[in-house]
FIZAPA-383684 format. One record per atom (N, C-alpha, C): x, y, z; residue in three letters; atom name; residue number from 1. Coordinates in steps of 0.02 Angstrom, whole numbers, plus 50000, padded with zeros to 5 digits. Layout:
<drenfis>
X, Y, Z, ALA, CA, NUM
...
</drenfis>
This chain:
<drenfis>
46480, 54173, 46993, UNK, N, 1
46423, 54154, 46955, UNK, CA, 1
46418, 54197, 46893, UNK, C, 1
46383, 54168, 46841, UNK, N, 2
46374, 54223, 46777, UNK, CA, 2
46307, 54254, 46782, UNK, C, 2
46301, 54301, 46776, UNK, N, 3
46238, 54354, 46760, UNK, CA, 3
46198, 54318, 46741, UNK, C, 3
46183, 54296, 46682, UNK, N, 4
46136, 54263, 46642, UNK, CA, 4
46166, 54196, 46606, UNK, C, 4
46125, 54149, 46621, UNK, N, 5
46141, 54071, 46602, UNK, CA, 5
46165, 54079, 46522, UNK, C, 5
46229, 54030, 46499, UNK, N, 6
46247, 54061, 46429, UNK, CA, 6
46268, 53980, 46405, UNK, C, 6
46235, 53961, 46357, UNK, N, 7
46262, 53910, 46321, UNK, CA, 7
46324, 53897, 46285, UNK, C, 7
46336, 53823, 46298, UNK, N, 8
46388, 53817, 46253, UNK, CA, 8
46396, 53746, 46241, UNK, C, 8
46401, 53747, 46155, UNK, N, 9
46399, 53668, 46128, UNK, CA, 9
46441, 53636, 46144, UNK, C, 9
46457, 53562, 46151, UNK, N, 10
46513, 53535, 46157, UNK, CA, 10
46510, 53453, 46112, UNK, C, 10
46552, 53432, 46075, UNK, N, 11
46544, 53362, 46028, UNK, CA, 11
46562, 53324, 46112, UNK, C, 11
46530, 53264, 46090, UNK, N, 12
46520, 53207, 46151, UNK, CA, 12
46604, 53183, 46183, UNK, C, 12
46602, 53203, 46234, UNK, N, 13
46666, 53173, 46282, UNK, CA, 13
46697, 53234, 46273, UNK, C, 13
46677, 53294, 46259, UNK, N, 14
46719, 53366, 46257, UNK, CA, 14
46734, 53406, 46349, UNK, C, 14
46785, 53413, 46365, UNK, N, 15
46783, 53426, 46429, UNK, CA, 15
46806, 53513, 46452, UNK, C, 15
46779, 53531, 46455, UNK, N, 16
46773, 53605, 46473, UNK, CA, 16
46816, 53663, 46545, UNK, C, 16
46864, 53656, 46549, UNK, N, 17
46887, 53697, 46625, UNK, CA, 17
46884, 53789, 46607, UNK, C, 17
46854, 53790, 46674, UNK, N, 18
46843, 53859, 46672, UNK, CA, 18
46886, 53889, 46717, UNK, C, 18
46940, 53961, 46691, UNK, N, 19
47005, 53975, 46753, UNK, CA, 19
46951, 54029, 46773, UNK, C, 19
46958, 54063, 46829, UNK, N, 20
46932, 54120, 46855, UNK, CA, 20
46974, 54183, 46891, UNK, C, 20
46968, 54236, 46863, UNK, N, 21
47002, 54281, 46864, UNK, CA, 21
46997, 54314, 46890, UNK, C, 21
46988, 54376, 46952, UNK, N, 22
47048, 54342, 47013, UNK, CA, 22
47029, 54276, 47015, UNK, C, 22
47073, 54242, 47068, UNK, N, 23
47071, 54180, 47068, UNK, CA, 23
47010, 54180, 47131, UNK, C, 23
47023, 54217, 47182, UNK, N, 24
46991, 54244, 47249, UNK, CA, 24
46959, 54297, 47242, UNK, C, 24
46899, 54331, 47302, UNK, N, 25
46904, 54396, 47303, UNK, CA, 25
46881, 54411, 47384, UNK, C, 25
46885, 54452, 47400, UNK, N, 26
46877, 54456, 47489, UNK, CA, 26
46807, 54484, 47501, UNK, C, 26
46786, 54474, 47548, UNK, N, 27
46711, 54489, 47582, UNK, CA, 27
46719, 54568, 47598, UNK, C, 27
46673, 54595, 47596, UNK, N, 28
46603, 54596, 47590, UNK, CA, 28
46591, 54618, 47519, UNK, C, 28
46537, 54577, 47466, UNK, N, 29
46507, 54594, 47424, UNK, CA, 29
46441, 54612, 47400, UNK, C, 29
46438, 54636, 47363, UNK, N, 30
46339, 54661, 47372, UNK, CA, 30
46339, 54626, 47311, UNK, C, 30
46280, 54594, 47297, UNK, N, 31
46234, 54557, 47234, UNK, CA, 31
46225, 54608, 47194, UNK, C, 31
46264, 54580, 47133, UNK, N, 32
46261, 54617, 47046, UNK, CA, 32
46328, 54624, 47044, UNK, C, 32
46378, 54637, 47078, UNK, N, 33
46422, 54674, 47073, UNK, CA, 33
46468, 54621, 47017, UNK, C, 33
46503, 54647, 46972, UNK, N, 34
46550, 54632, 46938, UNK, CA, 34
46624, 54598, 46970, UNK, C, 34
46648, 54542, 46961, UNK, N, 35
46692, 54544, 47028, UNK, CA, 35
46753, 54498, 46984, UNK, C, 35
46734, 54515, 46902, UNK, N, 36
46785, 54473, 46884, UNK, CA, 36
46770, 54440, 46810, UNK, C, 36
46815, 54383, 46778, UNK, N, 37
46797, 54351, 46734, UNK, CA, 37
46797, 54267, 46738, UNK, C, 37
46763, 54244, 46710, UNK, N, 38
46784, 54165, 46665, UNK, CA, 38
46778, 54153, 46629, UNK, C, 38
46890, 54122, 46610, UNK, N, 39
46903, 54088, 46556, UNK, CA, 39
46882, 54026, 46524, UNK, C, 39
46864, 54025, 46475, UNK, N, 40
46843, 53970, 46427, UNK, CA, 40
46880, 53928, 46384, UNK, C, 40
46956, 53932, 46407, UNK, N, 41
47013, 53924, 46337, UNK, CA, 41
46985, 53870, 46273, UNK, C, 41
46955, 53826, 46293, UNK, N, 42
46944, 53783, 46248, UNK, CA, 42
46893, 53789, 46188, UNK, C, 42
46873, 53828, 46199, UNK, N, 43
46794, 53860, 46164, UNK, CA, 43
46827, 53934, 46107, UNK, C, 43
46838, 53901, 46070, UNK, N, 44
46861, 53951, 46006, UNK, CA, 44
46785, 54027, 46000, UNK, C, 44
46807, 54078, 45998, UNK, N, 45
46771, 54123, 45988, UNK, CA, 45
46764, 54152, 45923, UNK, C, 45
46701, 54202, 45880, UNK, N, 46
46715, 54255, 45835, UNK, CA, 46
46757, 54306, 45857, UNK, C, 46
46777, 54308, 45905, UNK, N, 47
46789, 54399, 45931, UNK, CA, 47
46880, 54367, 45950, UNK, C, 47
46905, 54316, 45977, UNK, N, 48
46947, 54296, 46007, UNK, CA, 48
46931, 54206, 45980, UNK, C, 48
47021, 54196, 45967, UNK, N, 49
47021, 54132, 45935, UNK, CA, 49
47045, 54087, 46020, UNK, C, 49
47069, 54128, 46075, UNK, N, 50
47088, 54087, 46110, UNK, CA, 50
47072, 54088, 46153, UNK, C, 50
46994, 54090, 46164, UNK, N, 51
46943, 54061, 46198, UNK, CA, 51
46889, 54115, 46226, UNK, C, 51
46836, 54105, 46257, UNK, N, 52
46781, 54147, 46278, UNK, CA, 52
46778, 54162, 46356, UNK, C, 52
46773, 54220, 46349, UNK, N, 53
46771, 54279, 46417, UNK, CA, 53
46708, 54290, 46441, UNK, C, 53
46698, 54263, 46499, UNK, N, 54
46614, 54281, 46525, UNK, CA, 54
46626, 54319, 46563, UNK, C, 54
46574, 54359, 46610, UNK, N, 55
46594, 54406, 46655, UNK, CA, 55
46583, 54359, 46704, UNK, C, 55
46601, 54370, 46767, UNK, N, 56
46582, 54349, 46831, UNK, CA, 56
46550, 54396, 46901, UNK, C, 56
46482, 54390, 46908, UNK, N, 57
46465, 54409, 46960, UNK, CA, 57
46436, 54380, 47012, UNK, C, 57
46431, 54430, 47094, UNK, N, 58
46408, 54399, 47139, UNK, CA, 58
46325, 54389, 47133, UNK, C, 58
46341, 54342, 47164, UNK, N, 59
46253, 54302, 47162, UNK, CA, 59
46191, 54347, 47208, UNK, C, 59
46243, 54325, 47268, UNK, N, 60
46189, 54335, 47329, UNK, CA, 60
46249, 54401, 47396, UNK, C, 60
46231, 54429, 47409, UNK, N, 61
46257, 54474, 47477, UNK, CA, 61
46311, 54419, 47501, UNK, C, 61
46367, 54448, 47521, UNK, N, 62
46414, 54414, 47550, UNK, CA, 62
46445, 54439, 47594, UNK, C, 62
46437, 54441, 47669, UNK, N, 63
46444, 54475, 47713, UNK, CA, 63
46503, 54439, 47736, UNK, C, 63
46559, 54492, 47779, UNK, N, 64
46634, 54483, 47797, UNK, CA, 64
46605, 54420, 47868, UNK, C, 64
46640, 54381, 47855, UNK, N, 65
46646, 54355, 47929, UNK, CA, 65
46666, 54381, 47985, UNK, C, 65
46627, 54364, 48045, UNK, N, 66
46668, 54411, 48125, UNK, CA, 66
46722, 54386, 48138, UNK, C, 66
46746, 54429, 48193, UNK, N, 67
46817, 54397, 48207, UNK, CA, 67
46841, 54323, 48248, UNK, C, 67
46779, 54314, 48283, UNK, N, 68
46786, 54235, 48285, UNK, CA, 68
46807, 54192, 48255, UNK, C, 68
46766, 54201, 48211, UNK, N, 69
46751, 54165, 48131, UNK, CA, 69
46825, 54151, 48116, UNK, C, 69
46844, 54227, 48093, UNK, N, 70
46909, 54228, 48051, UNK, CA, 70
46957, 54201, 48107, UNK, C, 70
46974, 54196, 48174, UNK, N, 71
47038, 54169, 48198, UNK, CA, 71
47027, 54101, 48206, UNK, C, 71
46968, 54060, 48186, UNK, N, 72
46949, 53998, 48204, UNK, CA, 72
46983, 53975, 48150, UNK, C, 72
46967, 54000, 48061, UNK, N, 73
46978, 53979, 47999, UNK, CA, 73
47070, 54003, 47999, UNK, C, 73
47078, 54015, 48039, UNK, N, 74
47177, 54044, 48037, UNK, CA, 74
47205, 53982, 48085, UNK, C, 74
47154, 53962, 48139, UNK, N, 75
47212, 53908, 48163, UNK, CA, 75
47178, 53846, 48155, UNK, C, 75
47118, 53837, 48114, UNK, N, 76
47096, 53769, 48114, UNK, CA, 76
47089, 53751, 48028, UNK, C, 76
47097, 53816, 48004, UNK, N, 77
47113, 53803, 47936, UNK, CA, 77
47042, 53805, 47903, UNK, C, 77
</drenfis>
């Protein structure tokens, strides 16, 4: 999620993908924490012509799953 909601214009039928950097990140996280970026490639910047860098942080507490959990999601996918 981003920190703070951030605009961005787009001319009509303009389509926007955002990469995220890590791609993953592993549990447990605490809310605020910095955990990364998202890419904007398509969105020309002042600072950078090849595209805009948001930060990415966690939203809400993200607690590790138990071990149940985790051998259920290893053999049931």
């Amino acid at each position: 999620m981003l920190q703070k909601d951030t605009g961005i214009w787009l001319s009509k039928n303009e389509k926007v993908v955002g990469v995220a950097n890590p791609k993953s990140i592993s549990a447990p996280q605490v809310a605020g924490k910095r955990v990364g970026s998202i890419a904007l490639k398509a969105i020309p910047s002042i600072k950078d012509a090849d595209g805009v860098q948001l930060p990415a942080t966690v939203k809400t507490n993200v607690e590790k799953a138990n071990f149940f959990v985790r051998i259920w999601r290893k053999i049931f996918g």
